[in-house]
C-alpha positions in Angstrom: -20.5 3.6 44.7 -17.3 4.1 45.6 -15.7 1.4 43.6 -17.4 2.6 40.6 -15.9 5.9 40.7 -12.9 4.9 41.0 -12.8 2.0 38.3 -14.0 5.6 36.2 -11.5 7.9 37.4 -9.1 4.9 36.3 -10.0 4.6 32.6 -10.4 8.2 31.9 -6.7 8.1 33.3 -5.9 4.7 31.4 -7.7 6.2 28.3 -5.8 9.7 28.5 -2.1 7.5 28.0 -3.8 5.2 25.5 -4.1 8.8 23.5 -1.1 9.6 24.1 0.3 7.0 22.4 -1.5 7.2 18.8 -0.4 10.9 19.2 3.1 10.0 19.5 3.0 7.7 16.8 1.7 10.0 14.5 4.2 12.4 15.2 7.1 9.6 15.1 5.2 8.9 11.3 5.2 12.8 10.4 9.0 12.8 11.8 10.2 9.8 9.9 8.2 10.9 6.7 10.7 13.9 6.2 13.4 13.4 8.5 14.4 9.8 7.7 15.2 7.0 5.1 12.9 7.0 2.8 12.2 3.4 1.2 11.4 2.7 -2.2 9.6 0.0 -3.9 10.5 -1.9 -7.0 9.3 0.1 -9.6 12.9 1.2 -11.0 13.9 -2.1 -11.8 13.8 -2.6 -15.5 13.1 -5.9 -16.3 11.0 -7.5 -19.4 10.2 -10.9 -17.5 7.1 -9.6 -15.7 4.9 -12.3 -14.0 1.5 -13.0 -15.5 -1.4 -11.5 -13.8 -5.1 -11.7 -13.0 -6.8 -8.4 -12.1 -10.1 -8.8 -10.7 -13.1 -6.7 -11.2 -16.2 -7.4 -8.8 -19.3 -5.3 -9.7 -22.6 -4.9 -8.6 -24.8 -2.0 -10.6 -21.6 -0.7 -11.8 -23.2 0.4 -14.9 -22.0 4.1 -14.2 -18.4 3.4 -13.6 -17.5 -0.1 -16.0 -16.9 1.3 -19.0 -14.2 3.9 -17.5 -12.4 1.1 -15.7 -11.9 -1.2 -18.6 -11.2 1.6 -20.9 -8.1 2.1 -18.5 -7.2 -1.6 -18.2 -7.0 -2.3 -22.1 -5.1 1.6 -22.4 -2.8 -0.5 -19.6 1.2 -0.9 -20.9 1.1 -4.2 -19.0 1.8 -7.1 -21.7 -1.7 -8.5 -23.0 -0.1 -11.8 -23.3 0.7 -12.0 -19.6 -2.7 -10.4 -18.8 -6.6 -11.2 -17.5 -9.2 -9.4 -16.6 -11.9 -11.5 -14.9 -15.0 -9.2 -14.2 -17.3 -10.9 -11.5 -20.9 -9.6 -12.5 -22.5 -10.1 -9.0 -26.3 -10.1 -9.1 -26.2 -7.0 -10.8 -29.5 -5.5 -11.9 -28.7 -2.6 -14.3 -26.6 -2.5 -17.9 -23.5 -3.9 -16.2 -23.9 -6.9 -18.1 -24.5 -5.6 -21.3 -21.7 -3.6 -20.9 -18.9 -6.3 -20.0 -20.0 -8.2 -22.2 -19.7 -5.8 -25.1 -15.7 -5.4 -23.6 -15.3 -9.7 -23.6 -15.9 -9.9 -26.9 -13.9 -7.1 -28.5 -10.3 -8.5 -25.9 -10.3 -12.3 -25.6 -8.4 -11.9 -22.6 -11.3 -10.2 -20.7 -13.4 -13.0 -18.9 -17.0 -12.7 -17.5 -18.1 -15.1 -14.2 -21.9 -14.4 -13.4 -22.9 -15.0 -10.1 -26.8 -14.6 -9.7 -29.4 -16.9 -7.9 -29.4 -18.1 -4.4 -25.2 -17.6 -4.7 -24.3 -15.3 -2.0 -23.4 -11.3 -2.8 -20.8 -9.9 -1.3 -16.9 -9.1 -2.2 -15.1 -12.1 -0.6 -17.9 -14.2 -2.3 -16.6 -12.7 -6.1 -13.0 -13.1 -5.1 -13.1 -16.3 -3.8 -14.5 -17.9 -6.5 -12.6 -15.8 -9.1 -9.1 -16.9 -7.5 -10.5 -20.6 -8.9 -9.9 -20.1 -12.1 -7.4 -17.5 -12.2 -4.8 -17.8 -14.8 -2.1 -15.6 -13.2 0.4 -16.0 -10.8 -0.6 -12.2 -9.6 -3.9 -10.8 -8.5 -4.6 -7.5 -9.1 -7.7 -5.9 -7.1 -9.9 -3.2 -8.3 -13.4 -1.9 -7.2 -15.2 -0.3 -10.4 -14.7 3.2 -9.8 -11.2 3.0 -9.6 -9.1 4.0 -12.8 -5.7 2.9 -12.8 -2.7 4.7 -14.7 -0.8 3.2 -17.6 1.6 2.1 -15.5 0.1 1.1 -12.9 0.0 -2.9 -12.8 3.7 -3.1 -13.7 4.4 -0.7 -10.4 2.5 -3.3 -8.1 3.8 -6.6 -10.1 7.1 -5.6 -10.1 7.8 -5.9 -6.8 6.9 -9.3 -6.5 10.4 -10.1 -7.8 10.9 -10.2 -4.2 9.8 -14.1 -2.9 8.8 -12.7 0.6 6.6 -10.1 -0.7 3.2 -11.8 -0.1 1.0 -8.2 -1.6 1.5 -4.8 -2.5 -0.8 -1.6 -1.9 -0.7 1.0 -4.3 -1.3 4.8 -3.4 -5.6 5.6 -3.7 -5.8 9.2 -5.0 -9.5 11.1 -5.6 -10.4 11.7 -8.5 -13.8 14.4 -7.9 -11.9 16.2 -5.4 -13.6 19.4 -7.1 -17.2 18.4 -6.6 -17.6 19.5 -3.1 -16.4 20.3 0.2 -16.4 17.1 1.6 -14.8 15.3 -1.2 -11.9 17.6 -0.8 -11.8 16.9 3.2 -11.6 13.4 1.9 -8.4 14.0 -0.6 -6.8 15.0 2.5 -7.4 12.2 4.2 -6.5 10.4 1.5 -3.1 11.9 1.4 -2.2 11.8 5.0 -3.3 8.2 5.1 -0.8 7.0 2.4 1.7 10.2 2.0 2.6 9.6 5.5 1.1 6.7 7.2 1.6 4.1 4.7 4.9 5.4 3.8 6.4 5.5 7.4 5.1 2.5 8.1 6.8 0.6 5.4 9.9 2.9 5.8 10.2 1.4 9.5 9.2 -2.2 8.4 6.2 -2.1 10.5 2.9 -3.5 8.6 1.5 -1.3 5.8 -2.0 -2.4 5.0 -3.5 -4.0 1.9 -6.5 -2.1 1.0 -8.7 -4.3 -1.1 -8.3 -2.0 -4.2 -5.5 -1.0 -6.0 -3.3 -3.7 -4.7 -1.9 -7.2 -5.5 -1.0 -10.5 -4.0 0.7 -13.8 -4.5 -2.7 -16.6 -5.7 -0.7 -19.6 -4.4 0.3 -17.5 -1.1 -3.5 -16.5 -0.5 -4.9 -20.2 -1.6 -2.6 -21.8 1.1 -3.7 -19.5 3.6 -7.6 -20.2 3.3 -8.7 -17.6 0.4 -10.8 -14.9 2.4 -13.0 -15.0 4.9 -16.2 -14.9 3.8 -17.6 -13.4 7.5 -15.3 -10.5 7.4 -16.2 -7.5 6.1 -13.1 -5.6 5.9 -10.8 -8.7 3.1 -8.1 -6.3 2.9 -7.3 -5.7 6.4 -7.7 -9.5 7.1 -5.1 -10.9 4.1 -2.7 -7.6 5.9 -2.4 -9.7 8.9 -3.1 -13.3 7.6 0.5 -12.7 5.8 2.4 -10.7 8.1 1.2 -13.5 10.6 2.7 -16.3 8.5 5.9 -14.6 7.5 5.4 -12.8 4.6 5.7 -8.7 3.8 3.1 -6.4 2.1 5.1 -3.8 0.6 3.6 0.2 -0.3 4.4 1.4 -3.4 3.6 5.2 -3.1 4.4 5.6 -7.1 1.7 3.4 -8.4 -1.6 5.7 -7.9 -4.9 5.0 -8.9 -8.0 7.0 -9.0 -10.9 6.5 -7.3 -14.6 8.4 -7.0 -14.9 9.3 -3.1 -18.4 9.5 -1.8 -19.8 12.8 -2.7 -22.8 13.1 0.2 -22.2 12.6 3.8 -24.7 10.2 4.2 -22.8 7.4 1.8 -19.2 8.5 3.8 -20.9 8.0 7.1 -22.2 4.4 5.3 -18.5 4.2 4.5 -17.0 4.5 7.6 -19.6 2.9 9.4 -18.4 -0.5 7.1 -15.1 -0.2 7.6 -15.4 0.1 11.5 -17.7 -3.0 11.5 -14.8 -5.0 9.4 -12.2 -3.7 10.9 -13.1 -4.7 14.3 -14.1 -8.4 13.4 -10.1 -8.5 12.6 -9.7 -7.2 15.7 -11.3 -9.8 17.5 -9.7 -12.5 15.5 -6.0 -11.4 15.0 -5.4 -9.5 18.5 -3.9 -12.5 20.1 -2.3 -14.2 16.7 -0.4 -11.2 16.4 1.0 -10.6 20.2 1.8 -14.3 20.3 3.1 -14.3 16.9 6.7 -15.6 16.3 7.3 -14.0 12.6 6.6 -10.2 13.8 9.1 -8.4 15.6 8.5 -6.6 19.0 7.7 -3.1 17.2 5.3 -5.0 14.1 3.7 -6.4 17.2 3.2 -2.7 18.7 2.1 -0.9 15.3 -0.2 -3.5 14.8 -1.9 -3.8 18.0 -2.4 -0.1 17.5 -3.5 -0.7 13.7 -6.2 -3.2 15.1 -7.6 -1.1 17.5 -7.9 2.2 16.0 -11.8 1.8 14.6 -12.4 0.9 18.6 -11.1 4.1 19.8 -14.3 6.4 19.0 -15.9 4.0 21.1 -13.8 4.8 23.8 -14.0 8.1 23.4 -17.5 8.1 23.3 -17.2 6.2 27.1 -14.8 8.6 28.1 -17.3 11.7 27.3 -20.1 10.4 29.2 -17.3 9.1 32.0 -16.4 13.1 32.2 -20.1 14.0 32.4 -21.0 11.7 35.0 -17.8 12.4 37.5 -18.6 16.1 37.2 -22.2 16.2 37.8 -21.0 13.5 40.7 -18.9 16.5 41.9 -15.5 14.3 41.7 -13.8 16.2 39.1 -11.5 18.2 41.4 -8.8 15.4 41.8 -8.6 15.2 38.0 -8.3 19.3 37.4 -7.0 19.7 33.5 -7.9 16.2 32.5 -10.6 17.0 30.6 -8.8 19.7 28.5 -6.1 17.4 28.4 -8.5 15.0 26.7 -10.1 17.2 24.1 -6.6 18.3 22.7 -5.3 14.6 23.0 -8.5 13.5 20.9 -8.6 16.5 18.6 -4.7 16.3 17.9 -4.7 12.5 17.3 -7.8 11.8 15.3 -9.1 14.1 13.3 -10.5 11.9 10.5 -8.6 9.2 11.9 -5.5 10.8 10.7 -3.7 13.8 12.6 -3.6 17.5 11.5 -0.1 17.6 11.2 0.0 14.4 9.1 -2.4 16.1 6.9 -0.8 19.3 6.7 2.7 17.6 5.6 1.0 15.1 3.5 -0.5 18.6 1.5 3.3 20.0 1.3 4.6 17.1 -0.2 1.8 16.6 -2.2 2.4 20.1 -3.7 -0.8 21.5 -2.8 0.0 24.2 0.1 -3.6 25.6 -0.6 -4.9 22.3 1.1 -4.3 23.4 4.4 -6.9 25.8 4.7 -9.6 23.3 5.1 -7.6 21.6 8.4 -9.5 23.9 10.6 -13.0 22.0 9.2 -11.6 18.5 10.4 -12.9 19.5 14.2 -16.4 18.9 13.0 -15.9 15.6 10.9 -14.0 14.5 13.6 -17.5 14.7 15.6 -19.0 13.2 12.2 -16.6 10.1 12.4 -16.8 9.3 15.9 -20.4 8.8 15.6 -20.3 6.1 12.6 -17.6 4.4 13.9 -18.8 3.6 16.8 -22.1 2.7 15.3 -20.3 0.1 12.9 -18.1 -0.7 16.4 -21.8 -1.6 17.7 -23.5 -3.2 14.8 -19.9 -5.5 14.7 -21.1 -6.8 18.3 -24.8 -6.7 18.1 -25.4 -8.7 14.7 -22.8 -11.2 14.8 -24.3 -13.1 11.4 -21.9 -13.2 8.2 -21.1 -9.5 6.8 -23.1 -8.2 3.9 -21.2 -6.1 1.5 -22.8 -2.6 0.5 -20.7 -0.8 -1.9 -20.3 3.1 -1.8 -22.7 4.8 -3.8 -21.3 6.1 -7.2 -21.7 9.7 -8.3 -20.3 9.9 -11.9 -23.0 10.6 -14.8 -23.5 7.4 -16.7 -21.8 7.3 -20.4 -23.5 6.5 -23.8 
């Protein structure tokens, strides 16, 4: 009995310093965002000789959202010479068909792959096959209720002027922030997330991710590597450290936004995050060691993604370290840890509220231009409680059910168009 409290008392301590240190990066992130260099991407460079691209377009019952996406794409001022659209109709049961269809044979360069049958559904399952036949040099990624600006695929094929650049992320920004309260809560997630983590983290050449949306990558560079994994959920993060862990960069380009529909009832964000937790954490248990023993990241890439890999583990953890508090206090062994548990709630609070820290969100608002933001931060105490709880069940369900992933896209809100 003894042992065991004391193997307790030890990770409440161990667990208290792990806090510590996503609270100190997040400051360090905040600090660098307004204090520091700021680094740019490539979207200044004026240059006619853009690279052919691909942009692909995997749907399933997209019937609401199609028509708006490759309304924007045709609008795009990307060349239509050096353009395709490849739209990957995946077992789709509702007008999607009729609808892309309509779209391929109006633009020639818009191309149609049906996947139906015994074929598997599921994201990596569209892309993989898609990057097949893909004409372009560049692949541009977009779920369907993203709609991309004008400029948009120039700002993310641009930068591949640079030959180490292996993928670019773009900047995600809500579109039906208005609908309700928890959309807005989301559009300041939103912003922290890119505004300041994203940012910093490419401003310190640590490892930005590639979200899976609103990004681009090298075909050639992702064909050598494998394609994706068709047993991980989470694609994005998985290319993020497949390149970084074979040399290449992914760069953040802050000035190309897109616009996406965030879920609009708690019930499809808790489905959200309970899908990215499950994905996340299958790259966790297969890059971990690639990345500490890796010789093409540098000591601090090595540090920032450790941390990167293991933050949908951490409500977990907290979790354990809750009912590690409750059970040394009713054991009456609390008095040799006075303050820890307060110390704990502020760490925890302070650190990751919505996975990304007040003060992150509260300078992502200011230089967003939207001071009137802020008054929502006090809310995040409660979705903080929300997000713990469907993380750690997609932590769970990532261990318990360890058969390939299957991909359930985010319920879509928007009225359907005549």
């Amino acid at each position: 009995m003894g042992c065991m409290i004391f193997l307790m008392k030890m990770y409440l301590i161990v667990f208290i310093v792990i806090i510590m240190l996503y609270m100190f990066r997040h400051y360090y992130f905040s600090y660098n965002r307004v204090f520091g260099k700021q680094k740019i991407d490539y979207h200044d460079i004026i240059d006619s000789d853009l690279p052919s691209l691909t942009v692909l377009l995997p749907m399933h019952n997209e019937e609401k959202v199609a028509k708006d996406i490759l309304n924007a794409l045709i609008n795009s001022q990307y060349p239509k010479d050096k353009m395709e659209i490849i739209v990957i109709n995946d077992h789709s049961e509702d007008q999607t068909s009729d609808i892309i269809n309509y779209y391929a044979r109006i633009h020639n360069y818009i191309k149609i792959i049906e996947r139906n049958g015994d074929l598997p559904r599921g994201k990596t399952y569209s892309l993989n096959e898609a990057l097949t036949v893909a004409k372009g040099s560049i692949i541009v990624v977009y779920d369907a209720d993203y709609i991309p600006s004008k400029g948009n695929l120039r700002n993310l094929a641009i930068n591949f002027k640079d030959p180490k650049v292996g993928a670019v992320m773009g900047r995600v920004v809500p579109i039906n922030t208005g609908s309700n309260l928890l959309t807005r809560l989301i559009d300041l997630e939103r912003s922290a997330g890119y505004q300041i983590d994203q940012q910093a983290r490419y401003n310190l050449n640590l490892i930005p991710l590639y979200g899976g949306t609103v990004g681009a990558f090298r075909k050639d560079v992702v064909l050598q590597l494998g394609g994706f994994d068709n047993k991980i959920l989470a694609e994005d993060t998985d290319l993020t450290f497949n390149l970084f862990t074979n040399g290449y960069k992914v760069i953040y380009s802050n000035e190309a936004e897109c616009y996406e529909e965030s879920p609009e009832t708690w019930e499809s964000r808790g489905q959200q995050i309970s899908r990215w937790s499950k994905g996340h954490n299958q790259v966790l248990f297969k890059y971990l060691f690639k990345v500490l023993k890796s010789k093409n990241l540098s000591f601090w890439q090595k540090v920032d993604g450790s941390l990167l890999l293991f933050i949908y583990l951490i409500p977990f953890l907290m979790l354990l370290g809750y009912a590690d508090c409750l059970i040394l206090f009713f054991l009456g062994e609390m008095s040799i840890l006075s303050g820890s548990i307060a110390i704990l709630s502020v760490f925890l609070y302070n650190t990751f509220g919505n996975f990304a820290t007040f003060f992150e969100i509260g300078l992502a608002s200011f230089l967003d231009g939207s001071k009137d933001r802020i008054k929502l931060i006090t809310l995040f105490y409660f979705v903080f409680v929300f997000n713990i709880f469907y993380a750690s069940a997609g932590f769970i369900d990532c261990i318990i059910k360890r058969n390939p992933a299957k991909w359930q896209k985010t319920k879509r809100h928007r009225k359907l168009r005549s």
